[in-house]
N, CA, C and O of each residue as an XYZ file, in Angstrom:
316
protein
N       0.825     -1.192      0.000
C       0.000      0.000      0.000
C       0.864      1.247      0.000
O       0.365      2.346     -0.244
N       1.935      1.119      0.225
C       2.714      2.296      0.972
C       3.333      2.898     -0.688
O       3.366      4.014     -1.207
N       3.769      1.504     -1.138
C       4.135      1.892     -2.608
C       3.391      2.401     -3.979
O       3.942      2.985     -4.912
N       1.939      2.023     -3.872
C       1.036      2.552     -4.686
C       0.216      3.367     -4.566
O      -0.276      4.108     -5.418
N      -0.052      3.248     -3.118
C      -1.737      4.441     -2.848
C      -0.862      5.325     -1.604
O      -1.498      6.164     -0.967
N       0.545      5.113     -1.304
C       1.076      5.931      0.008
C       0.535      5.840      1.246
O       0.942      6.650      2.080
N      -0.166      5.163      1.518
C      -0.576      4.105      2.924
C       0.421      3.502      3.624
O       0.397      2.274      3.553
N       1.543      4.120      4.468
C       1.853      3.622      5.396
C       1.374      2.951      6.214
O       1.345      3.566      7.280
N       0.812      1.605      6.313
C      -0.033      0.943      7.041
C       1.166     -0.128      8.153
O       2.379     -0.270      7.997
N       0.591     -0.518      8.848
C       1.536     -1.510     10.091
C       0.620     -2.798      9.677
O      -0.601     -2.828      9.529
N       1.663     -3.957      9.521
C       1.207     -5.273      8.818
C      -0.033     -5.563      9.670
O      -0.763     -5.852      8.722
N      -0.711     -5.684     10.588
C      -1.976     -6.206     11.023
C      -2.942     -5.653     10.263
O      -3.805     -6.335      9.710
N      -2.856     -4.126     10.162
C      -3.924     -3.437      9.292
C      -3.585     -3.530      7.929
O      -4.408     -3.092      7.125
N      -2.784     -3.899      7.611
C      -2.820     -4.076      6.139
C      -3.916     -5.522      5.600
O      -4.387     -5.608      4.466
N      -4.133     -6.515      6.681
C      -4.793     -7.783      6.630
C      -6.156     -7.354      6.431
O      -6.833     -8.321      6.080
N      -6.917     -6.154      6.525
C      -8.170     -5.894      5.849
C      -8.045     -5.636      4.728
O      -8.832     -6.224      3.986
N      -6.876     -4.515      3.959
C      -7.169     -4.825      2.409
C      -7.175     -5.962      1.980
O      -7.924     -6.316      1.070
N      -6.271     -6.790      2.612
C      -5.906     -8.427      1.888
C      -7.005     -8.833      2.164
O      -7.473     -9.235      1.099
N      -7.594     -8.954      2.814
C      -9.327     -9.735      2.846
C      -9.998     -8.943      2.086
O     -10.888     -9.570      1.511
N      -9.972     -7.507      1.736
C     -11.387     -7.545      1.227
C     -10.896     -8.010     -0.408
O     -11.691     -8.677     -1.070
N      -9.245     -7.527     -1.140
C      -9.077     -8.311     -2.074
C      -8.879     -9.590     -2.541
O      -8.646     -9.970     -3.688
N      -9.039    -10.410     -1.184
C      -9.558    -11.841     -1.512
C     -11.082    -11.666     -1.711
O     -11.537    -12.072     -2.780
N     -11.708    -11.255     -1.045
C     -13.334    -11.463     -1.356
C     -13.829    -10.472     -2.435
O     -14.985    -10.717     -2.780
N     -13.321     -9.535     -2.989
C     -13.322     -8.947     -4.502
C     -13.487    -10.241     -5.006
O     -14.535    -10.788     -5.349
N     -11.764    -10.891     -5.021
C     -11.246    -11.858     -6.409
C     -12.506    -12.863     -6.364
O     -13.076    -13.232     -7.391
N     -12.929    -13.318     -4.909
C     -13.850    -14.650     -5.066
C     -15.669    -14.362     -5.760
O     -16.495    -15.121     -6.267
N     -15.658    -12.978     -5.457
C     -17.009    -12.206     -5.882
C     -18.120    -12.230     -4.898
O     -19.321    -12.226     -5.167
N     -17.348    -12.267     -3.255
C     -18.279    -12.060     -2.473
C     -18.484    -10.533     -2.667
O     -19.650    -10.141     -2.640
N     -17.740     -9.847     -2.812
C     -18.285     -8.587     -2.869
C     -17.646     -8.335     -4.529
O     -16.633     -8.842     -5.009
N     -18.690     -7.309     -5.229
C     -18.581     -7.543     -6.498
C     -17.957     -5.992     -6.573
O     -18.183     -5.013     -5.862
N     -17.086     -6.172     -7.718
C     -15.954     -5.123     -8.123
C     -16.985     -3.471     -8.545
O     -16.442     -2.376     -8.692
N     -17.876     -3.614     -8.615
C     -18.832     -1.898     -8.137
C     -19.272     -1.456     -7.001
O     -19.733     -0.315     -7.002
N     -19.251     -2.257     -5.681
C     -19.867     -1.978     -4.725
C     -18.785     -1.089     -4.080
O     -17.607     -1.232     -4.406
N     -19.182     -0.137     -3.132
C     -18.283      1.070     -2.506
C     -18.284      0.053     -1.196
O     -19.167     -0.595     -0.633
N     -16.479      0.277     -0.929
C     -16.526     -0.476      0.602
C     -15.439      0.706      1.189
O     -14.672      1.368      0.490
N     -15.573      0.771      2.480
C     -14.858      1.343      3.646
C     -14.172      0.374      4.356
O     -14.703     -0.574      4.934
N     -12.838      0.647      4.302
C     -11.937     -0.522      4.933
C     -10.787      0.179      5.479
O      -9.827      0.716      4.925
N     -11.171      0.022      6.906
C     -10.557      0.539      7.942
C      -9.018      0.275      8.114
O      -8.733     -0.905      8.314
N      -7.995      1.154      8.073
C      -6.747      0.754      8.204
C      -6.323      1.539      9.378
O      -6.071      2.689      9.019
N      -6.114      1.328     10.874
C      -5.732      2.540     11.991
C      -4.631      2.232     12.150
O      -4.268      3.054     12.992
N      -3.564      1.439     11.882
C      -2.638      1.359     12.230
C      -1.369      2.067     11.851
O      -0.845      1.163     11.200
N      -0.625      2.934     11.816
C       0.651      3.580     11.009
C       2.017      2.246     11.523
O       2.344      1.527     12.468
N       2.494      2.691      9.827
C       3.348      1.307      9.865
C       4.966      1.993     10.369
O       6.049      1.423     10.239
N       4.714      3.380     10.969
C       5.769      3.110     12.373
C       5.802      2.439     13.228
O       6.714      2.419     14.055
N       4.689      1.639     13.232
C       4.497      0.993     14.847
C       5.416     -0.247     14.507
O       5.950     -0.869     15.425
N       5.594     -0.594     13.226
C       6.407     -1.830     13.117
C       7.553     -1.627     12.418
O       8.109     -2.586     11.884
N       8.017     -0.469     12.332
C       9.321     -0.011     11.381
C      10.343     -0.921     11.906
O      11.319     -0.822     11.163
N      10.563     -1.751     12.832
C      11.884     -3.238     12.807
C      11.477     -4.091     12.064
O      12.047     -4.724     11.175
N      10.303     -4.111     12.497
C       9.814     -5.907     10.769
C       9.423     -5.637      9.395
O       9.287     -6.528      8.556
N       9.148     -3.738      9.057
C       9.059     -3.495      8.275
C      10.415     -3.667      7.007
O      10.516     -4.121      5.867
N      11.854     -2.592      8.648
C      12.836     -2.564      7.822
C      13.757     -3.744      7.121
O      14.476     -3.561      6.139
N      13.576     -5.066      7.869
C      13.931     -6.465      7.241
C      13.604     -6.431      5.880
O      14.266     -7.295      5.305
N      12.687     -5.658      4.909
C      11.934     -6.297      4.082
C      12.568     -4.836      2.866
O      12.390     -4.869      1.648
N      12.908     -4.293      3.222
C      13.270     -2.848      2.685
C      14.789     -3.057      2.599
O      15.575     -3.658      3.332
N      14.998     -2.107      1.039
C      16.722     -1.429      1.436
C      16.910     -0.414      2.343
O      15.988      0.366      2.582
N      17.862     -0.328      2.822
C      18.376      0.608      3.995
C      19.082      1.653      3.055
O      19.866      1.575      2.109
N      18.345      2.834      3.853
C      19.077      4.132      2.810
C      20.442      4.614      3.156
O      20.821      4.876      4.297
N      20.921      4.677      2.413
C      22.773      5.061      1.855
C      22.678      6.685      2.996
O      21.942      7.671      3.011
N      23.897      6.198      3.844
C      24.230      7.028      4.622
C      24.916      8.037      3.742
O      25.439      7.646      2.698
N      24.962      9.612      4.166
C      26.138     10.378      3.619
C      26.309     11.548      4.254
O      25.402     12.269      4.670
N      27.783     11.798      4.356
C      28.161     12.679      4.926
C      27.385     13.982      4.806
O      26.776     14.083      3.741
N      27.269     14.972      5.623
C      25.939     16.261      5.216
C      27.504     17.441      4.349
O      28.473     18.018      4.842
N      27.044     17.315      3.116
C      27.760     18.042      2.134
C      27.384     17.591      1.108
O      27.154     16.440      0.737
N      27.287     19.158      0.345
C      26.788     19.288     -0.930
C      27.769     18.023     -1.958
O      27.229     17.235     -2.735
N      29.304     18.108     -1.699
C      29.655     17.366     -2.398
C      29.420     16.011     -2.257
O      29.232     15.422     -3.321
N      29.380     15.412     -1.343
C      28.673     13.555     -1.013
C      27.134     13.647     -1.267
O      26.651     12.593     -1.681
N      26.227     14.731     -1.100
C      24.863     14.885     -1.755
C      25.242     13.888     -3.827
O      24.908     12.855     -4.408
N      25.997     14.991     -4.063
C      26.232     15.188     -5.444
C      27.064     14.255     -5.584
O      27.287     14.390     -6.787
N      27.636     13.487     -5.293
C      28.488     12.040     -5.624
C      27.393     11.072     -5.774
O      27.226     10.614     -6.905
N      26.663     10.704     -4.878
C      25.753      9.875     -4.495
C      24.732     10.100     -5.602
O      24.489      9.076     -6.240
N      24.188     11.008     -5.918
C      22.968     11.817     -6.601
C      23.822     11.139     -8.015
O      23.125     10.333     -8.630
N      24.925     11.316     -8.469
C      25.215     10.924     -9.605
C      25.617      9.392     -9.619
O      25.809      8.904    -10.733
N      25.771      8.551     -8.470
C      25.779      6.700     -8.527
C      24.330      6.653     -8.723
O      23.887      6.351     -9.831
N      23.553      6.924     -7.746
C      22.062      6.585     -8.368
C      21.573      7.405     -9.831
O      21.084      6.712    -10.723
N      21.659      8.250     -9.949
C      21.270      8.351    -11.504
C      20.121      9.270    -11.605
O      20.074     10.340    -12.212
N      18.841      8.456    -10.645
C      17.528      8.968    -10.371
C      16.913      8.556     -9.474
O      16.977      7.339     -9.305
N      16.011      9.418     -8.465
C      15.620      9.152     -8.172
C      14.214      8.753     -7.647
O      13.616      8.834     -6.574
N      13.883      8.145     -9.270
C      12.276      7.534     -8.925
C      12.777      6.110     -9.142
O      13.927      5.707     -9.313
N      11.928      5.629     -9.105
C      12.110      3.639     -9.548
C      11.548      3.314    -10.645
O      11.581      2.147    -11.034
């Protein structure tokens, strides 16, 4: 979620989208109906089991020139 719709969610609350897009796919609930699906959790609450699953961002010295070294190994930065 965090990567497509920007939903920082914490993995327990993420288990209601995954249910309701299992019951989309099966056609308990059919792909026009409006649903509300509660997500309260912010996925700081789990940023240690989150960060296992993530790259860890590239440390750098605070200077324009290690900004601009770095800025030119990556290339760009969207994905």
């Amino acid at each position: 979620m965090a990567e497509k719709e920007g939903i920082f969610s914490e993995p327990a609350g993420s288990v209601a989208i995954a249910v309701l897009k299992k019951l989309v796919e099966e056609g308990t609930i059919r792909p026009d109906e409006a649903v509300v699906c509660c997500v309260t959790g912010n996925g700081f609450k789990a940023a240690d089991t989150i960060q296992k699953e993530i790259e860890s961002p590239k440390i750098i010295e605070p200077s324009l020139e290690a900004f601009s070294k770095i800025h030119e190994e990556i290339g760009t930065w969207s994905s």
